[in-house]
PAKE-411171 format. One record per residue: residue in one letter; x, y, z of N, C-alpha, C in turn. Coordinates in steps of 0.02 Angstrom, whole numbers, padded with zeros to 5 digits, always signed. Layout:
AXYZXYZXYZ;...
This chain:
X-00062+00662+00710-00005+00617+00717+00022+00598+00647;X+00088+00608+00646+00125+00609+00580+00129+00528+00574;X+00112+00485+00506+00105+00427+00498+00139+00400+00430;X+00211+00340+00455+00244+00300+00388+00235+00254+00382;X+00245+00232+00289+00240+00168+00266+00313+00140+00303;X+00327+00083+00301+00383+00035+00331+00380-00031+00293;X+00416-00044+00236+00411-00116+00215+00462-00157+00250;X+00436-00242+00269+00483-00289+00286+00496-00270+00338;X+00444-00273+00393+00471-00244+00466+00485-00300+00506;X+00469-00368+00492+00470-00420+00533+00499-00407+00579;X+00576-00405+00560+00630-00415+00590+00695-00352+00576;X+00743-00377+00602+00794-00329+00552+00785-00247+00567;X+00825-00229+00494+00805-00163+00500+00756-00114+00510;X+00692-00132+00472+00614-00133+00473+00594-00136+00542;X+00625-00171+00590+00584-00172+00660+00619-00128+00675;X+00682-00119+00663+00728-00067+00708+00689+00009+00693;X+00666+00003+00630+00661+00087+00615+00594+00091+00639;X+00526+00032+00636+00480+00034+00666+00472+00054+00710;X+00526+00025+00779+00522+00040+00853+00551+00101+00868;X+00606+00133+00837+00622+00193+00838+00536+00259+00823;X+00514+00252+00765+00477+00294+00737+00407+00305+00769;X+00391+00217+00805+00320+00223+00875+00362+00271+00939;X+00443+00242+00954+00447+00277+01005+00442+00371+00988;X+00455+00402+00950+00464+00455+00943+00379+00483+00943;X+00321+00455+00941+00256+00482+00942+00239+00467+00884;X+00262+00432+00826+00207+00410+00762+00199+00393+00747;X+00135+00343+00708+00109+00305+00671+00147+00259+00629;X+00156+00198+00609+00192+00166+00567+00132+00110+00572;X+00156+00107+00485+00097+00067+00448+00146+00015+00423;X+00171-00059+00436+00214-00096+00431+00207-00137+00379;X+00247-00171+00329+00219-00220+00300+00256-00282+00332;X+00221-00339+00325+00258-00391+00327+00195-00427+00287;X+00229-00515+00281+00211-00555+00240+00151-00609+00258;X+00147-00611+00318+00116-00657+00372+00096-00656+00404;X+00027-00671+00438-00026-00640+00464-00010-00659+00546;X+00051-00711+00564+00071-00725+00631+00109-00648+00658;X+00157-00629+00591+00203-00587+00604+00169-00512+00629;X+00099-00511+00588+00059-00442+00600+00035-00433+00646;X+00034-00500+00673-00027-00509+00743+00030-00499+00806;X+00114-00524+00782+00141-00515+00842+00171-00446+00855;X+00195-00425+00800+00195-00347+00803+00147-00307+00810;X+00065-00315+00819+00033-00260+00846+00023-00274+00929;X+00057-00331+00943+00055-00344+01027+00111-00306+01041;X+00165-00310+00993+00236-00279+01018+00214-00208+01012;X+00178-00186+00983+00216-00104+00944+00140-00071+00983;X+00085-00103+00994+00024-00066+01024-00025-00035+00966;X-00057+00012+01000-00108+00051+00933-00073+00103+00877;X-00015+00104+00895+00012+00147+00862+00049+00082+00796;X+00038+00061+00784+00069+00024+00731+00003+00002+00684;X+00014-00027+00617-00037-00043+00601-00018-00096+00538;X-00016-00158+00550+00009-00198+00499-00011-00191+00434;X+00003-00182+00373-00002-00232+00302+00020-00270+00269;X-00019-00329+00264-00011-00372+00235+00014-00391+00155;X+00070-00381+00132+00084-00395+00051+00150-00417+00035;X+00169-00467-00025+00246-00469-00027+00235-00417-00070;X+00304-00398-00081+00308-00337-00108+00307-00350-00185;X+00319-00406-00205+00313-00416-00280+00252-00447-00310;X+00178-00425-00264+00133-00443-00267+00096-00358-00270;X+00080-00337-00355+00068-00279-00354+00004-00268-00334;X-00058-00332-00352-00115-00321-00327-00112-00318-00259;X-00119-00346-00209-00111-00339-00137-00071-00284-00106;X+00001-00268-00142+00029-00195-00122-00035-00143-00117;X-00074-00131-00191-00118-00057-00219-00176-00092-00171;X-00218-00146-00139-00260-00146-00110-00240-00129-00026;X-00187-00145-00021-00164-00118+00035-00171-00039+00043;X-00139-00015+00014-00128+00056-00024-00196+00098+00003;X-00247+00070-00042-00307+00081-00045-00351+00076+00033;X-00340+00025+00056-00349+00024+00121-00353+00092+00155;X-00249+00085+00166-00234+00132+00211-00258+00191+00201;X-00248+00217+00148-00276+00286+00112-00331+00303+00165;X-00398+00260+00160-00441+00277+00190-00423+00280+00281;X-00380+00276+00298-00366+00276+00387-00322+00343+00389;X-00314+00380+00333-00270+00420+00338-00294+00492+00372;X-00385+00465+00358-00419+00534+00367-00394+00605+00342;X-00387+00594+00267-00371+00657+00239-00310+00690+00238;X-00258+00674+00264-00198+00687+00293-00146+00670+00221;X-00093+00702+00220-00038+00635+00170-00005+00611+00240;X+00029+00572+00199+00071+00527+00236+00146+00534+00251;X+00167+00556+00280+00238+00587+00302+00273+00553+00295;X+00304+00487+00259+00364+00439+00238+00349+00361+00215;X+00370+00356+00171+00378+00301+00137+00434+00274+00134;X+00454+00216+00182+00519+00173+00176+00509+00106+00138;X+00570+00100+00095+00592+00040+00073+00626+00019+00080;X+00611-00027+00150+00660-00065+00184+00656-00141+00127;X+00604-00171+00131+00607-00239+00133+00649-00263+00091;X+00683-00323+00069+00734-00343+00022+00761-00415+00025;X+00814-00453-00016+00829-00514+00013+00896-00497-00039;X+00964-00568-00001+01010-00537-00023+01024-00626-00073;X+01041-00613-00125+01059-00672-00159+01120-00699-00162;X+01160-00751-00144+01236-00762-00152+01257-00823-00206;X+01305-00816-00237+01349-00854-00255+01397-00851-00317;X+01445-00882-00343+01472-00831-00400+01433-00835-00476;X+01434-00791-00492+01393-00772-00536+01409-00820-00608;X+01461-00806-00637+01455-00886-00681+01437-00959-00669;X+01396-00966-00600+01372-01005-00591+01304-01040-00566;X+01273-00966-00564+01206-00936-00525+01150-00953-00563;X+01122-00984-00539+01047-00992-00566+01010-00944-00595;X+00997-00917-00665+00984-00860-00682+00908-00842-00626;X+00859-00890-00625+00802-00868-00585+00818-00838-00532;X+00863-00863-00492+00889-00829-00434+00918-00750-00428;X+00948-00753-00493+00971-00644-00500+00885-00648-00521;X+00841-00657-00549+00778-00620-00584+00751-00586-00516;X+00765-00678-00470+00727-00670-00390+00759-00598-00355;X+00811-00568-00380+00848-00541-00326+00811-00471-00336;X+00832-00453-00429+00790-00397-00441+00711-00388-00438;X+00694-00448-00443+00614-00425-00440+00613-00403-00373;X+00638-00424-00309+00610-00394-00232+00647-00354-00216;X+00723-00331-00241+00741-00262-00232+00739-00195-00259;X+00721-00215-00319+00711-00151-00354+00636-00150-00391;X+00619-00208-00425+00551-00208-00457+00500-00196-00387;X+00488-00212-00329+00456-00229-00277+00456-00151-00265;X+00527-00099-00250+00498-00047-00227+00487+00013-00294;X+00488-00002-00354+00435+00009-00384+00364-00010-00378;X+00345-00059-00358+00279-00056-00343+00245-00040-00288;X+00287-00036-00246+00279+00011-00180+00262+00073-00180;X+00321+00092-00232+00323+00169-00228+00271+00194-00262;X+00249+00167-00321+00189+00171-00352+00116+00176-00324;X+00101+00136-00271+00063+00113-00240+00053+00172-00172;X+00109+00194-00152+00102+00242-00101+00093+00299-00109;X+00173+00322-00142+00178+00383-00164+00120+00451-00186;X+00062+00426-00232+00020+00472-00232+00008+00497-00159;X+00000+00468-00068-00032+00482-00049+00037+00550-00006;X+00086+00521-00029+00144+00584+00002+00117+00664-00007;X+00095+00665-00062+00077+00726-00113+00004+00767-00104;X+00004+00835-00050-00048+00851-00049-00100+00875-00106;X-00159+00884-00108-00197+00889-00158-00272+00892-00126;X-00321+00895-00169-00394+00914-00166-00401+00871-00117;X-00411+00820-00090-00444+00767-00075-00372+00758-00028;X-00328+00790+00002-00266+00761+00029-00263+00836+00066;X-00240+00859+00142-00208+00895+00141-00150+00893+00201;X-00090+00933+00186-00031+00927+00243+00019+00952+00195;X+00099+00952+00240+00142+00955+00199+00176+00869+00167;X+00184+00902+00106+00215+00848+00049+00276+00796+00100;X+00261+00737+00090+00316+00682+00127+00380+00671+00109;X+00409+00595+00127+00473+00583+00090+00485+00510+00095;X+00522+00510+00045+00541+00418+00016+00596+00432+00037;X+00613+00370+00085+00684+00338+00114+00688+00269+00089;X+00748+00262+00032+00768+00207+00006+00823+00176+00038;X+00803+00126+00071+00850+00084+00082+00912+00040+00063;X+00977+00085+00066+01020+00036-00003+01051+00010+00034;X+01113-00002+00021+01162-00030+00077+01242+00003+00055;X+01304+00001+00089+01360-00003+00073+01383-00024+00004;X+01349-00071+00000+01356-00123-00074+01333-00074-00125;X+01290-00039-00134+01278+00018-00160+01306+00055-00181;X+01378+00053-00185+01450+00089-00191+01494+00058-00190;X+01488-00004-00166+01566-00053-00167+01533-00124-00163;X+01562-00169-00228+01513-00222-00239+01578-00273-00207;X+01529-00329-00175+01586-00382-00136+01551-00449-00180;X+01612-00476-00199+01620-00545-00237+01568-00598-00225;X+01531-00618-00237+01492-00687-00218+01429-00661-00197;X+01425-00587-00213+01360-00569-00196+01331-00503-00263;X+01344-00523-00311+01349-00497-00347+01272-00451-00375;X+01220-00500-00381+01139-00499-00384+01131-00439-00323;X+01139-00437-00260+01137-00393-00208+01156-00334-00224;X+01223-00336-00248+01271-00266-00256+01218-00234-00325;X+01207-00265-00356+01187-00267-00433+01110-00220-00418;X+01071-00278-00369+01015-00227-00363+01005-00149-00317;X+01057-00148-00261+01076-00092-00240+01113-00042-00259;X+01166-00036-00316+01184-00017-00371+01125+00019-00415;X+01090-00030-00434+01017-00018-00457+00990+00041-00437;X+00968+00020-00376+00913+00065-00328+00946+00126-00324;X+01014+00152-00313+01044+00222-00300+01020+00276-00360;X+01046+00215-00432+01014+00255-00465+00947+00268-00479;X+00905+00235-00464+00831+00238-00467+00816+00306-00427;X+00839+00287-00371+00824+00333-00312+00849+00437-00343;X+00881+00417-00368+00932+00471-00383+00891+00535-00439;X+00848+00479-00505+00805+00509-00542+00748+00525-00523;X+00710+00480-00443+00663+00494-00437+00650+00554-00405;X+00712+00579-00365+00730+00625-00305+00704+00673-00376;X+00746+00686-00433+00728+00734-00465+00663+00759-00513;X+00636+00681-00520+00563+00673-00551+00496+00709-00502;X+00523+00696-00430+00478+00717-00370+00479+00813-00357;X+00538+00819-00381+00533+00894-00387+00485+00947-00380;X+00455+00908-00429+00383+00931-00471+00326+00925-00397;X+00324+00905-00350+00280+00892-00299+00309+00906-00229;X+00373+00940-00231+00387+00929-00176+00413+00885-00130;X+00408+00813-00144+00413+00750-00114+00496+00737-00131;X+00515+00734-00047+00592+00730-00062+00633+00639-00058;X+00667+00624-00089+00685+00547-00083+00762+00528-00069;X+00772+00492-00022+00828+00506+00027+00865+00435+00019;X+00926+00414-00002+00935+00351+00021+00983+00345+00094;X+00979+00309+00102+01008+00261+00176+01023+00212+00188;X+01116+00211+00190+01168+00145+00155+01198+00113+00215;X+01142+00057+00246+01186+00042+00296+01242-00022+00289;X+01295-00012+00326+01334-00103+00336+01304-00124+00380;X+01356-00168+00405+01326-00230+00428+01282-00208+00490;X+01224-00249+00510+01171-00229+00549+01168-00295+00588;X+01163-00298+00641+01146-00359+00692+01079-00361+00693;X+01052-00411+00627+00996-00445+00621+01000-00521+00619;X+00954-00557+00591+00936-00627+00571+00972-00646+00524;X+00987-00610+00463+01021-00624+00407+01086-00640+00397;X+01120-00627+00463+01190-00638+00447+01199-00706+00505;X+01150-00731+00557+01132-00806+00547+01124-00845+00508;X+01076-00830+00472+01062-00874+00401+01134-00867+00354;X+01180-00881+00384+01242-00864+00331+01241-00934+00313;X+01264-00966+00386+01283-01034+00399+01248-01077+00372;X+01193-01072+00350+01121-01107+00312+01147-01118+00252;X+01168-01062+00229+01172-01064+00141+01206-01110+00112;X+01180-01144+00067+01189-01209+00037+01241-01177-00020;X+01295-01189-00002+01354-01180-00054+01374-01233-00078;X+01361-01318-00076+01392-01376-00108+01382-01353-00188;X+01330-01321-00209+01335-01331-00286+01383-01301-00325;X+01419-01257-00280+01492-01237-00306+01529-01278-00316;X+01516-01329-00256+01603-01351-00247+01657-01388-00268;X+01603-01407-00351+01657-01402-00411+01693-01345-00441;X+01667-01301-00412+01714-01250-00467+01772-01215-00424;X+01793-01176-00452+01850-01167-00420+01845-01087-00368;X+01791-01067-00372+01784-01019-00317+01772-01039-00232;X+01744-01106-00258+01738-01148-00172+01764-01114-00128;X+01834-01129-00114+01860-01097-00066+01857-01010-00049;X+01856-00973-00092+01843-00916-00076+01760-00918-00046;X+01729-00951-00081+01645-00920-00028+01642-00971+00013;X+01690-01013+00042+01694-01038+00112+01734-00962+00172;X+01766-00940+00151+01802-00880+00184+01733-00840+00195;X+01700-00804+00113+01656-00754+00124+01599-00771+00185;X+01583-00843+00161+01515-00876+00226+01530-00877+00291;X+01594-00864+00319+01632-00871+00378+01630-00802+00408;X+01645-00763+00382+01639-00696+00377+01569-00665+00407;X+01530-00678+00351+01466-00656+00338+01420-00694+00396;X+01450-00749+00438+01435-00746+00511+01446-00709+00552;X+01526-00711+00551+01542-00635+00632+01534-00583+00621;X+01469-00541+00548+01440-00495+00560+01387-00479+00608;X+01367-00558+00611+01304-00530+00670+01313-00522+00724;X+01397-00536+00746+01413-00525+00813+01459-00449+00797;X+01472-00424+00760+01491-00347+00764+01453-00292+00725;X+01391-00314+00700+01344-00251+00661+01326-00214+00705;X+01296-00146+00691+01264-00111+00718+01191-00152+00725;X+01157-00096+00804+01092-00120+00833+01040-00109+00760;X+00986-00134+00770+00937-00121+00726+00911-00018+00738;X+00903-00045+00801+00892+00035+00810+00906+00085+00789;X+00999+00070+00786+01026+00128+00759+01028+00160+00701;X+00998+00099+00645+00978+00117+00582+00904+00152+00591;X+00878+00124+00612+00803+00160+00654+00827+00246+00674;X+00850+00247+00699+00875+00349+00705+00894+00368+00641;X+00926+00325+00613+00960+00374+00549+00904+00378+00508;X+00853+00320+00498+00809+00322+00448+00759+00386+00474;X+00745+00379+00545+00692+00473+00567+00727+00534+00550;X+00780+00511+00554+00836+00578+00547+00817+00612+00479;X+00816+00559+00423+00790+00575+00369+00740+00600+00343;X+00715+00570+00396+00619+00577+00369+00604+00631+00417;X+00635+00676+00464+00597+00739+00502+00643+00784+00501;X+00696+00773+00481+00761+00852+00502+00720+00885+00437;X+00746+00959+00446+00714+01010+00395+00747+00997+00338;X+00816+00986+00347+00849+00989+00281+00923+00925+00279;X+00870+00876+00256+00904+00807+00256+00970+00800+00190;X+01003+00775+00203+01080+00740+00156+01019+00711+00099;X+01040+00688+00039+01029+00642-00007+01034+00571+00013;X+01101+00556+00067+01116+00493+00052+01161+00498+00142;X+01121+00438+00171+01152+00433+00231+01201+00349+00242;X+01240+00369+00258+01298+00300+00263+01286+00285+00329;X+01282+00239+00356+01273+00205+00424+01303+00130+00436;X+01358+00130+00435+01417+00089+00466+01449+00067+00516;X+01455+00008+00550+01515+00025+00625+01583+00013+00607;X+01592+00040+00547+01670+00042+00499+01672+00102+00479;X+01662+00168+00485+01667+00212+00458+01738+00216+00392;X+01789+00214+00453+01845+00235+00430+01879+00191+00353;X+01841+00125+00372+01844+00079+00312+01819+00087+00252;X+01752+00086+00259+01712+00122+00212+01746+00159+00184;X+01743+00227+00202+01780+00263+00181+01828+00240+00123;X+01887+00213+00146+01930+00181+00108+01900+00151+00050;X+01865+00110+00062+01858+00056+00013+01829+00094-00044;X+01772+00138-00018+01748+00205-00072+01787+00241-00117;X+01858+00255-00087+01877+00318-00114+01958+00286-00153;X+01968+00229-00122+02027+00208-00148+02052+00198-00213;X+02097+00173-00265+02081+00167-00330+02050+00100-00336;X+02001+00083-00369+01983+00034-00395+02002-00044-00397;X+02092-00033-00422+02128-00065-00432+02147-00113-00373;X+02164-00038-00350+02190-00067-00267+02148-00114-00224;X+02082-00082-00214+02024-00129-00183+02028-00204-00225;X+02016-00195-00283+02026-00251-00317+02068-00302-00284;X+02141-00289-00278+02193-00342-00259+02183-00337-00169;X+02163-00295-00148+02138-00307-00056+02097-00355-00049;X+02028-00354-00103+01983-00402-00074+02002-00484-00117;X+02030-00483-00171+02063-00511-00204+02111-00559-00169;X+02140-00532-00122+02206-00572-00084+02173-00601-00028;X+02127-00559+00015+02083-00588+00068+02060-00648+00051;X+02022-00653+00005+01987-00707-00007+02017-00743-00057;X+02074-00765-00071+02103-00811-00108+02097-00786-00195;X+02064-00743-00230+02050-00740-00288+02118-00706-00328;X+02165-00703-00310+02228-00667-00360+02252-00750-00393;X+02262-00749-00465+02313-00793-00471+02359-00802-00444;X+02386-00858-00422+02455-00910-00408+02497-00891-00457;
């Protein structure tokens, strides 16, 4: 039985690709943070799941995890490593709490460095390992290619990650081990609830106020038009078992937008999202 890492499965995307990857016949080794969350996902997901416990910016507990699993692998590698888990930071950036961008990069990009660190050897057959060589599915997002205002730390670390992802695809060469990213929009999870939460008063001296009252408004009626969790869940197996996978999978319920916003000039997007949200000079 072919068996993946899965970070940040609580909820979200992570459960979506979880429940996709048990239904298809295989093993998923989940992380989450909380020992309620591990205990309720091995009632949900059955024997075929298998929690670990680590935040991801906790390198000791990642490599003892690591270490763990290794040994349940019974000799086998491990057929995929996802880096789902993540958190998204908001607000405008000349006004942002520097700890808060540190917070953003340490758990999106420093975190799956230590993931990848931590796993990766076991992708890679060898003496003590045997099967065919696995694959890293990085989780980026849309933002990854088109950065939106007031979320700058987010765009910044997914931005990040493409290129990370991009050198490692070619560093892995050397082993075989192929590394895939996977850019979804908006997803009908938890997160685009927690919109309404977000404590924006400490703006509301400055003069962007009103625009990230629009964006927070917004960034609610995603969770009533994202895609299922699931469906990121197929695209992410898609990746991890077709013979001969894309580099980089887009997964949107905007295609046609996307698109646009990607390919348009610069400029132009500029004064679109610019006018939407109040930011052109008067």
């Amino acid at each position: 039985m072919k068996s993946f890492v899965v970070t940040g499965v609580s909820t979200g995307i992570g459960w979506g690709i979880t429940k996709v990857l048990i239904g298809q016949g295989f093993r998923v080794f989940g992380s989450v943070r909380k020992q309620a969350d591990a205990d309720r996902l091995k009632q949900e997901f059955g024997d075929r799941f298998e929690p670990l416990i680590f935040d991801v910016t906790d390198e000791a507990a990642v490599h003892a995890e690591a270490v763990r699993m290794a040994g349940m692998l019974g000799g086998e590698t491990l057929a995929g490593l996802v880096n789902n888990a993540g958190v998204a930071v908001a607000g405008p950036l000349l006004h942002l709490p520097v700890a808060e961008f540190r917070h953003q990069i340490e758990v999106n990009l420093t975190g799956v460095v230590i993931v990848t660190q931590a796993f990766a050897p076991l992708l890679a057959p060898g003496a003590d390992r045997k099967g065919a060589p696995g694959r890293i599915v990085n989780i980026s997002s849309v933002a990854g290619k088109n950065a939106t205002p007031f979320v700058a730390p987010y765009g910044a670390s997914k931005f990040a990650l493409e290129g990370l992802s991009e050198a490692l695809r070619r560093e892995l060469l050397l082993l075989g081990v192929d590394v895939i990213v996977v850019a979804p929009g908006a997803v009908a999870t938890p997160i685009w609830g927690k919109a309404k939460d977000e404590d924006i008063e400490p703006y509301r001296g400055t003069v962007f106020f009103p625009a990230l009252e629009k964006v927070q408004a917004y960034m609610q009626g995603l969770g009533k038009t994202g895609l299922p969790p699931e469906t990121l869940g197929e695209a992410v197996a898609k990746a991890l078992t077709t013979p001969n996978p894309k580099v980089r999978y887009t997964v949107t319920p905007n295609p046609v937008q996307q698109f646009m916003l990607a390919n348009l000039p610069r400029r132009v997007v500029d004064r679109m999202l610019g006018g939407r949200l109040g930011l052109l000079p008067s």
